[in-house]
MMTF fields as JSON, N, C-alpha, C and O atoms, coordinates in Angstrom:
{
  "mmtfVersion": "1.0.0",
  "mmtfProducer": "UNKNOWN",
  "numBonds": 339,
  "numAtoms": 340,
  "numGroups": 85,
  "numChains": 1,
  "numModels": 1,
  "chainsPerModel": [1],
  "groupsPerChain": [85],
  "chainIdList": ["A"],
  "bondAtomList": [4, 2, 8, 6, 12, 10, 16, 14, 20, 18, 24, 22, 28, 26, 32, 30, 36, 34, 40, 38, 44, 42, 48, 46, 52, 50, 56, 54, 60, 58, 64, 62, 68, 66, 72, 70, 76, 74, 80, 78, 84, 82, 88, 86, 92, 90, 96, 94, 100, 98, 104, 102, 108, 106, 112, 110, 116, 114, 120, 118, 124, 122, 128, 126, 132, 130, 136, 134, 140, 138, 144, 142, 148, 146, 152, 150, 156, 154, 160, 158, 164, 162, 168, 166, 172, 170, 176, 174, 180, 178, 184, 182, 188, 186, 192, 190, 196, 194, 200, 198, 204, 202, 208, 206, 212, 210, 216, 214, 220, 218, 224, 222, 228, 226, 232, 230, 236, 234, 240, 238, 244, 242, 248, 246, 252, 250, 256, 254, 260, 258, 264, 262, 268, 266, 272, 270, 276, 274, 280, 278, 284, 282, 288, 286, 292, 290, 296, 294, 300, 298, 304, 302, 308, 306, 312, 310, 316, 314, 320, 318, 324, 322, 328, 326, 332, 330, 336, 334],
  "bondOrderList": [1, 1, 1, 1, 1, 1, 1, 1, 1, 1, 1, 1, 1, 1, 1, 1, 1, 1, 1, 1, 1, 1, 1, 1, 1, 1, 1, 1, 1, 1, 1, 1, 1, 1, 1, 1, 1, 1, 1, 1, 1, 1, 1, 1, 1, 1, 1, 1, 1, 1, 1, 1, 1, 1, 1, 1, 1, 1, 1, 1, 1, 1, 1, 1, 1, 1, 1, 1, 1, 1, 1, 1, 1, 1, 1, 1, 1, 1, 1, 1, 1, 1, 1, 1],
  "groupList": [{"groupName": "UNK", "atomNameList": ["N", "CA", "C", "O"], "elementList": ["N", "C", "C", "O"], "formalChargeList": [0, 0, 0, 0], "bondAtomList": [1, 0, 2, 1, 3, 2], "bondOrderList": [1, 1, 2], "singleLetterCode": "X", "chemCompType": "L-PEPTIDE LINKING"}],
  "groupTypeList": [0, 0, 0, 0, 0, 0, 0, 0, 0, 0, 0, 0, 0, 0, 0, 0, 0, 0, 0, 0, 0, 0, 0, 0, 0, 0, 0, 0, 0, 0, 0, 0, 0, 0, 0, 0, 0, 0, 0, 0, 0, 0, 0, 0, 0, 0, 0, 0, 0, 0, 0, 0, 0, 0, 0, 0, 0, 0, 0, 0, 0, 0, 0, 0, 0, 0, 0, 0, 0, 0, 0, 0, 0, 0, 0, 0, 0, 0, 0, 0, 0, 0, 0, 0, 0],
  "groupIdList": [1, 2, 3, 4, 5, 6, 7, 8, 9, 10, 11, 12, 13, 14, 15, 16, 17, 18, 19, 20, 21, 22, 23, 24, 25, 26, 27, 28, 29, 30, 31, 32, 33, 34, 35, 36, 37, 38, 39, 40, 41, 42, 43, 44, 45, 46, 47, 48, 49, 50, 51, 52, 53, 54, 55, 56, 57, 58, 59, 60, 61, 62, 63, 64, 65, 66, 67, 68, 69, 70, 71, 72, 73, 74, 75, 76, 77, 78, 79, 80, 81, 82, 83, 84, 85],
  "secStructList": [7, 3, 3, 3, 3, 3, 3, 3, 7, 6, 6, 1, 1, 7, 3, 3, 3, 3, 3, 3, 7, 7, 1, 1, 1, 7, 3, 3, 3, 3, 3, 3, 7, 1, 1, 7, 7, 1, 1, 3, 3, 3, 3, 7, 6, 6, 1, 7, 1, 7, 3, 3, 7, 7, 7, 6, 6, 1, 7, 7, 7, 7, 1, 1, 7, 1, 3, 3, 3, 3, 3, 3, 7, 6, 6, 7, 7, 7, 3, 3, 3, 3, 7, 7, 7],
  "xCoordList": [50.949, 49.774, 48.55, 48.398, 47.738, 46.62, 45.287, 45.533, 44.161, 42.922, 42.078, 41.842, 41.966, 40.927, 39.363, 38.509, 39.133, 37.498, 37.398, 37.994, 36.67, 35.384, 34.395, 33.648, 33.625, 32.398, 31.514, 32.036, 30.32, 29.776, 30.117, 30.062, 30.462, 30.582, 29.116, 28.135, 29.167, 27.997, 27.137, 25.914, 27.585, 27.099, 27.019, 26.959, 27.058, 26.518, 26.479, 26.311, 26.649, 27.494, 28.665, 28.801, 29.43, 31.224, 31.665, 31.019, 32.712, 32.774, 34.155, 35.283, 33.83, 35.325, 36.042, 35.584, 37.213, 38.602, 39.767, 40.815, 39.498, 40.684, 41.767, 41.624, 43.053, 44.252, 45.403, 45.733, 45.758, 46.775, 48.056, 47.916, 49.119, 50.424, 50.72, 50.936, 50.785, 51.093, 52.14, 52.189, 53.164, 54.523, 55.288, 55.933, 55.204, 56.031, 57.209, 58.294, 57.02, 58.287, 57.327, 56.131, 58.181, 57.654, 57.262, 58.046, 56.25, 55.559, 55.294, 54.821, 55.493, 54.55, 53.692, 53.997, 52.368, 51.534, 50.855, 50.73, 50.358, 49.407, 48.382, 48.279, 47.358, 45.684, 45.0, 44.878, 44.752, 44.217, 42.495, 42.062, 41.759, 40.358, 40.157, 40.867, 38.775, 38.582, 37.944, 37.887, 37.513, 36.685, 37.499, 37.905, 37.788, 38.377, 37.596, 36.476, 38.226, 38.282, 37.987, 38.919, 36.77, 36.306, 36.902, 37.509, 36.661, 37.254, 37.85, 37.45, 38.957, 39.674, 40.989, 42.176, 39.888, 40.76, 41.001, 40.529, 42.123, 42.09, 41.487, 41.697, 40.678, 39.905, 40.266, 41.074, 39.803, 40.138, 39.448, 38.637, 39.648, 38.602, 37.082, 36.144, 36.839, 35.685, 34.937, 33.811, 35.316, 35.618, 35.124, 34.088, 36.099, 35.428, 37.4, 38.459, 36.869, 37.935, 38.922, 40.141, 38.092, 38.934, 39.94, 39.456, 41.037, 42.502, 42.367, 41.911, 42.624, 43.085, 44.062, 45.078, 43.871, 45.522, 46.394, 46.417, 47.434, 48.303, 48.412, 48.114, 49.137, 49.306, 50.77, 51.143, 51.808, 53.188, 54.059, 55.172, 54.003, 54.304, 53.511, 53.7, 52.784, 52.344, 51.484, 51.451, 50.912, 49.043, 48.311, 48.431, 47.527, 46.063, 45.468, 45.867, 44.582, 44.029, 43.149, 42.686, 42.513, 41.319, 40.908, 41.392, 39.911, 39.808, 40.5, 40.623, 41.679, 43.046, 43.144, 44.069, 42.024, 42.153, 42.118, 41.269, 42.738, 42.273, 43.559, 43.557, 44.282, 45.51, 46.077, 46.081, 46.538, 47.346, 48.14, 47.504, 49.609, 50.632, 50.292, 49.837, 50.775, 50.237, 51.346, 51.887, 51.952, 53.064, 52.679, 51.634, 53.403, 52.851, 54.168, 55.266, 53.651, 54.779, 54.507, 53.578, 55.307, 55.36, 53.742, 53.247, 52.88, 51.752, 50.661, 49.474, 51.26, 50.173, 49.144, 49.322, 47.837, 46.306, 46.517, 47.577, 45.152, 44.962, 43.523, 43.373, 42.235, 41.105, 41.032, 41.516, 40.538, 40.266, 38.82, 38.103, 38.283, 36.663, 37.285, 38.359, 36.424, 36.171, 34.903, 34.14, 35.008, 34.098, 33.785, 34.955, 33.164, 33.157, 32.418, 31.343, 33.326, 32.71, 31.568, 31.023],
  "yCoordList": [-19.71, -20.353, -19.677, -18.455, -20.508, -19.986, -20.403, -21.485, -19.852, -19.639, -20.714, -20.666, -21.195, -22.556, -22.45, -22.546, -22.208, -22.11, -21.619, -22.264, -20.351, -19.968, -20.32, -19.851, -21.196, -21.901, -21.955, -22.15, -21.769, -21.759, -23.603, -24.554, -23.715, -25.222, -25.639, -24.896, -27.28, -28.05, -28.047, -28.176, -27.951, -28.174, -27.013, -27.206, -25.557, -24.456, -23.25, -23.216, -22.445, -20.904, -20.562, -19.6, -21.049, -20.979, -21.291, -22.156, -20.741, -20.718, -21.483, -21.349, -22.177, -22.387, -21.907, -21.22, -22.303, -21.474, -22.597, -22.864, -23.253, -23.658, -23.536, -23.796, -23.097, -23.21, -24.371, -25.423, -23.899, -25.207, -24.396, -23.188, -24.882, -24.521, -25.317, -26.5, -24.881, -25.226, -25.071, -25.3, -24.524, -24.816, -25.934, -26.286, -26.613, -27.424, -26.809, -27.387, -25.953, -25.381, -24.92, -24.651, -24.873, -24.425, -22.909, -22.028, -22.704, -21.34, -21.009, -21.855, -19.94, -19.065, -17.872, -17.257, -17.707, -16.625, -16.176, -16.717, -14.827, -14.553, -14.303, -13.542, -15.011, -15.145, -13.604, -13.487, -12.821, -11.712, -11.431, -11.238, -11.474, -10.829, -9.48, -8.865, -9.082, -7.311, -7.625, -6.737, -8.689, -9.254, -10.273, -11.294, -10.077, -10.877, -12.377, -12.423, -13.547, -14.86, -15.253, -15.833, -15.011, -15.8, -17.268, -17.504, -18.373, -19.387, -19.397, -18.907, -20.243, -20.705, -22.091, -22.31, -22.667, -24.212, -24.757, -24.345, -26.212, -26.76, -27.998, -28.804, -28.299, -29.372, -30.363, -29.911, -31.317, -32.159, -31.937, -31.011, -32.756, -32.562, -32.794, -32.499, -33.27, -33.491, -32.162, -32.329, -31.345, -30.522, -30.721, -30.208, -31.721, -32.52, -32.627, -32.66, -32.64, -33.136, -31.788, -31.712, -30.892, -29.823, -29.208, -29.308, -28.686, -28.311, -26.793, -26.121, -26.223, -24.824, -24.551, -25.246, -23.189, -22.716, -22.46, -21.267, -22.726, -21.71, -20.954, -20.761, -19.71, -18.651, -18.814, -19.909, -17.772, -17.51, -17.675, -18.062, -17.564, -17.762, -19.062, -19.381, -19.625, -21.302, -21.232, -22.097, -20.408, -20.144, -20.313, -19.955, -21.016, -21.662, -20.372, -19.478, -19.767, -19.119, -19.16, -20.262, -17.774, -17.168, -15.448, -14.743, -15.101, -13.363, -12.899, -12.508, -12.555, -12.311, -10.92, -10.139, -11.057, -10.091, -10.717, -11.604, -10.702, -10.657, -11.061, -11.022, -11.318, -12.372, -13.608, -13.738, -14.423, -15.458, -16.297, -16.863, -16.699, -17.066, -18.456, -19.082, -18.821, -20.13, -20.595, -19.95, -22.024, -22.549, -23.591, -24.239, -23.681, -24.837, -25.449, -24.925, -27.184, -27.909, -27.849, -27.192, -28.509, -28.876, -29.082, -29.555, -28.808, -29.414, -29.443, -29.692, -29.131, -29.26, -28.263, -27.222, -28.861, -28.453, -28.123, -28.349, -27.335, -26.958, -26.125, -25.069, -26.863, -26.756, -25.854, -26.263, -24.801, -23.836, -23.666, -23.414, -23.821, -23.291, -22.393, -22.439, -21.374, -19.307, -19.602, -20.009, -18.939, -18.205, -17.037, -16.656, -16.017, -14.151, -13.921, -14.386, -12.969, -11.84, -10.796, -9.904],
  "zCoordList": [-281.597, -281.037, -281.635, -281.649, -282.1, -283.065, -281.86, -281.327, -281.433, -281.216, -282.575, -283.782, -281.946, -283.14, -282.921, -283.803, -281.416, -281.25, -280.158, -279.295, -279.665, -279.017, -278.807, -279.666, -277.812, -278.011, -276.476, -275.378, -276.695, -275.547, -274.986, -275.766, -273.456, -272.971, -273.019, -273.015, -273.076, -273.709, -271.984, -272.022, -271.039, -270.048, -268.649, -267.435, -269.628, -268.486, -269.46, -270.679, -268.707, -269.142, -269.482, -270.238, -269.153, -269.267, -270.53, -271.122, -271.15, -272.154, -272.711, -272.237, -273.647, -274.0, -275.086, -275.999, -274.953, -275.175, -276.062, -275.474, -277.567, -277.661, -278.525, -279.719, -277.972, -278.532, -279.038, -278.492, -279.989, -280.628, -281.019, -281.207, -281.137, -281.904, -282.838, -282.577, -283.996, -285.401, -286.35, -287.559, -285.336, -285.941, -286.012, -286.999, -284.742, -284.552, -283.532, -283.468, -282.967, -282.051, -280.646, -280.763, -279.095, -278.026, -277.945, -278.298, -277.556, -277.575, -276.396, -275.637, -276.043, -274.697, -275.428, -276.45, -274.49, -274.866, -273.659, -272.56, -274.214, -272.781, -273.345, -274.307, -272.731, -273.239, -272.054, -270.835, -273.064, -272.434, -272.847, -273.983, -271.662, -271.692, -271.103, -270.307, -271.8, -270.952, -269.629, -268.778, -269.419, -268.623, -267.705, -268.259, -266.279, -265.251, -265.362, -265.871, -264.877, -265.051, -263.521, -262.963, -262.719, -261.978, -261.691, -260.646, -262.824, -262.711, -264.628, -265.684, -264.181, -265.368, -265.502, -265.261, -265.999, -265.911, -267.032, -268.092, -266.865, -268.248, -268.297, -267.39, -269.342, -269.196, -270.651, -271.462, -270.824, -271.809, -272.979, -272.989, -274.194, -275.742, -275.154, -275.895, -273.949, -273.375, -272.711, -272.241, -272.683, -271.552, -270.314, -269.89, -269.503, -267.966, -267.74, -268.367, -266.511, -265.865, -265.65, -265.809, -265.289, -265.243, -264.112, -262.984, -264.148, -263.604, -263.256, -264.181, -262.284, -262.867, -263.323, -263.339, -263.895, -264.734, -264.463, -264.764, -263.991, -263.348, -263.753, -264.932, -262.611, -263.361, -263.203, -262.781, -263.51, -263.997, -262.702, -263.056, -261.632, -260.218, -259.531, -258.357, -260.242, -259.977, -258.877, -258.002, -258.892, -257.795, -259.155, -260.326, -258.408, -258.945, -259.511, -258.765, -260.627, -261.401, -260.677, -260.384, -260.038, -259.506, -259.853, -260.739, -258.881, -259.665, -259.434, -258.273, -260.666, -260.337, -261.845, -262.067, -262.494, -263.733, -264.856, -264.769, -266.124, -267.332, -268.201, -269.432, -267.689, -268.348, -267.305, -266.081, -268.42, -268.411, -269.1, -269.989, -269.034, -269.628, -269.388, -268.431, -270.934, -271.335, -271.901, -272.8, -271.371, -272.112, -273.467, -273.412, -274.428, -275.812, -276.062, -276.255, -275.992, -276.4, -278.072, -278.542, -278.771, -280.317, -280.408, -279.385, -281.44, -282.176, -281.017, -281.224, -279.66, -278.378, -278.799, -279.431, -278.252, -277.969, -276.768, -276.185, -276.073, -275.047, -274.972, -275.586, -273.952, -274.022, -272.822, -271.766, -272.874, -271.696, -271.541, -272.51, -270.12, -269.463, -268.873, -268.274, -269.094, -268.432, -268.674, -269.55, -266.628, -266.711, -266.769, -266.798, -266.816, -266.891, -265.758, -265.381, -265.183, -264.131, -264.885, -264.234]
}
């Protein structure tokens, strides 16, 4: 799973986050910051319509710290909003 863009979101402070897999095979990763994740959801190529993340035990992503396990189907994208504590 490759990191494609870092980008401030078009509509606050929060930042986005997007990942792709480019093998062609299922991937897991853990997306780690130094900085705890207030909020962290998944949102579309739009970035609207946003989800939270689960985390690895399937509770909703809150200030919980500075990682999270991320599943990737084949060729799947995946648009992340963080925010920073």
């Amino acid at each position: 799973v490759e990191i494609e863009a870092v980008k401030p979101a078009e509509d606050g402070e929060d930042v986005i986050i997007r990942l792709y897999e480019p093998r062609g095979t299922s991937s897991s990763v853990v997306l780690k910051s130094r900085r705890p994740w207030p909020l962290l959801q998944e949102v579309d190529l739009l970035e609207e319509n946003g989800k939270p993340v689960p985390r690895s035990k399937g509770k909703a992503a809150e200030p919980f710290g500075s990682q999270v396990a991320l599943t990737f189907g084949p060729y799947q994208i995946r648009t992340l909003r963080a925010r920073f504590a």
